[in-house]
C-alpha positions as a LaTeX table, in Angstrom:
\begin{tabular}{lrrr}
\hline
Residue & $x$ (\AA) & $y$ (\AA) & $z$ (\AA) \\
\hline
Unk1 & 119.39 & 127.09 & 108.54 \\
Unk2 & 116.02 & 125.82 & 106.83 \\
Unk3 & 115.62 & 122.49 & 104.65 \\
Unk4 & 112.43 & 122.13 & 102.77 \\
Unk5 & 112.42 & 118.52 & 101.46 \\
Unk6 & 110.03 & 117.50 & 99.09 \\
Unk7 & 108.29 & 114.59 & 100.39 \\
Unk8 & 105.62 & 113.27 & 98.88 \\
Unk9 & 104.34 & 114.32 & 95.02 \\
Unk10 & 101.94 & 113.07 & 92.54 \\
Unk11 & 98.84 & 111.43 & 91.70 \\
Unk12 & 97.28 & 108.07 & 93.47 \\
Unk13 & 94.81 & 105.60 & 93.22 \\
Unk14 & 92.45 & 105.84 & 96.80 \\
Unk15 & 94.69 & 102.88 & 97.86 \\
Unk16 & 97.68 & 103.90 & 97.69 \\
Unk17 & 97.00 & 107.34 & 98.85 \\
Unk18 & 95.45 & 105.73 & 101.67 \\
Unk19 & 98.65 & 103.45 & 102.15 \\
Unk20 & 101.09 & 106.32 & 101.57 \\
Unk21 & 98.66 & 109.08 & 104.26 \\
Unk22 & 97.34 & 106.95 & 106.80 \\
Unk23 & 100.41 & 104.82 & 107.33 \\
Unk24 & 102.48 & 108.20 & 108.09 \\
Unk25 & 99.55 & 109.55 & 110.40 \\
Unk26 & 99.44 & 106.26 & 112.17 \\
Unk27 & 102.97 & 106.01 & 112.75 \\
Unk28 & 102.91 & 109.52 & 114.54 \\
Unk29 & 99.89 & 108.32 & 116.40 \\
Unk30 & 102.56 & 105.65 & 117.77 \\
Unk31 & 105.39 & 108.06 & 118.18 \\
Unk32 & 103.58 & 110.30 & 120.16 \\
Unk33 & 101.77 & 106.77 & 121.89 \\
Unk34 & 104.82 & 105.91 & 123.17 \\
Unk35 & 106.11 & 109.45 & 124.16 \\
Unk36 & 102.90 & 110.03 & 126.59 \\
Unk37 & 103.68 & 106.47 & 128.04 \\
Unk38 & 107.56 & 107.42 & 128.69 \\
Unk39 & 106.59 & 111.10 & 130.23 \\
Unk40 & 103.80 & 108.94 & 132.39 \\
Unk41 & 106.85 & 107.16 & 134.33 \\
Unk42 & 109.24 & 111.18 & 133.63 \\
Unk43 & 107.28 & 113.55 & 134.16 \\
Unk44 & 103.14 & 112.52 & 134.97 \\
Unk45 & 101.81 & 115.97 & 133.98 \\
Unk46 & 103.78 & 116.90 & 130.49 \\
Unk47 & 102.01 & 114.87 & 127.96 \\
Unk48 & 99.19 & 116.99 & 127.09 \\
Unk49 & 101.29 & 118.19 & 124.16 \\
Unk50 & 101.58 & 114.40 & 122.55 \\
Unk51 & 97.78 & 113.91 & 123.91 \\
Unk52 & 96.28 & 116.95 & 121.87 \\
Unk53 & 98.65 & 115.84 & 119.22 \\
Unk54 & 97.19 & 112.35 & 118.93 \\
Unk55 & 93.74 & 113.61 & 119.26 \\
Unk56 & 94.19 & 115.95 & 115.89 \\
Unk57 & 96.27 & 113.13 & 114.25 \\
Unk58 & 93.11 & 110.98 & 114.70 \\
Unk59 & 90.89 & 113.57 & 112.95 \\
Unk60 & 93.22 & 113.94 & 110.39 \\
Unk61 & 93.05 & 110.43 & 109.70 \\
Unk62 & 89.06 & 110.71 & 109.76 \\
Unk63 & 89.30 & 113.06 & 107.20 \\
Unk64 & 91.74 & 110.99 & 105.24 \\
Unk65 & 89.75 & 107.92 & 105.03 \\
Unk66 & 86.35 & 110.18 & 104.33 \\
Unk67 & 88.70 & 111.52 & 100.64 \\
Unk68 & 89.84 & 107.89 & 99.66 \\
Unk69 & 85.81 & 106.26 & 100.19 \\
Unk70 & 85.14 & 109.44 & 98.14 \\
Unk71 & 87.84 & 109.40 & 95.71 \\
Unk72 & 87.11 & 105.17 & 95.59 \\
Unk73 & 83.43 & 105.58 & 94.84 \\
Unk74 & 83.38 & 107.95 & 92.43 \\
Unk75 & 86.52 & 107.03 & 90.16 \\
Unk76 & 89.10 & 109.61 & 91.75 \\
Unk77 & 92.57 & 109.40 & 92.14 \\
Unk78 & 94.29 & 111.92 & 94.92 \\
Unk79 & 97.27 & 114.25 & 93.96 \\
Unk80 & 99.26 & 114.38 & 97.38 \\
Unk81 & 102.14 & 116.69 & 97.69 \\
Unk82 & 104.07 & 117.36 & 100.92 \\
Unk83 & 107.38 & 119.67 & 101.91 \\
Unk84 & 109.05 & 118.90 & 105.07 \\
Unk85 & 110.49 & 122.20 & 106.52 \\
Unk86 & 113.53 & 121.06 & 108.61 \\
Unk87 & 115.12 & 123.91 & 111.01 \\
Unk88 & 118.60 & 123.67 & 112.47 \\
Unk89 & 117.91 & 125.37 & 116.52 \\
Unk90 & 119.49 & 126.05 & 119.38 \\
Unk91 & 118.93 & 123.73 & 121.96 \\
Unk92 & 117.06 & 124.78 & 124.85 \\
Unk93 & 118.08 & 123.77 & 128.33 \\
Unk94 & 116.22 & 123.52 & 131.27 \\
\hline
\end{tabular}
């Protein structure tokens, strides 16, 4: 079974785009933060996944911030519009 939610839709000042984006990217910059520091203590050599994932959640944000200065400085405003695709699975064990 497949969800697709629609998220986020419509048009923004720089601010609040900025607000809306970069508040979401930073909070999976913590989430995945946080899951590196648990597998540390679980398992020492399975966080490259959250690593990598933090790494292109930090360039995301770069690219972010570089749209709202642009959007900001030349009288923009930024139409964002995200689906979240949600999949039921089978769990894998093991």
């Amino acid at each position: 079974m497949t969800e697709n939610i629609a998220f986020i839709r419509g048009r923004y000042s720089p601010a609040e785009a900025a607000d809306v984006v970069l508040s979401l990217i930073n909070e999976k910059i913590k989430f995945h933060t946080v899951k590196t520091l648990n597998l540390r203590h679980e398992e020492p050599n399975s966080n490259h996944i959250s690593e990598g994932r933090i790494k292109g959640l930090k360039e995301a944000k770069k690219i972010v911030e570089q749209l709202v200065v642009n959007a900001h400085k030349n009288g923009f405003e930024l139409e964002i519009n995200s689906t979240i695709e949600i999949k039921l699975l089978e769990k894998v064990y093991s």
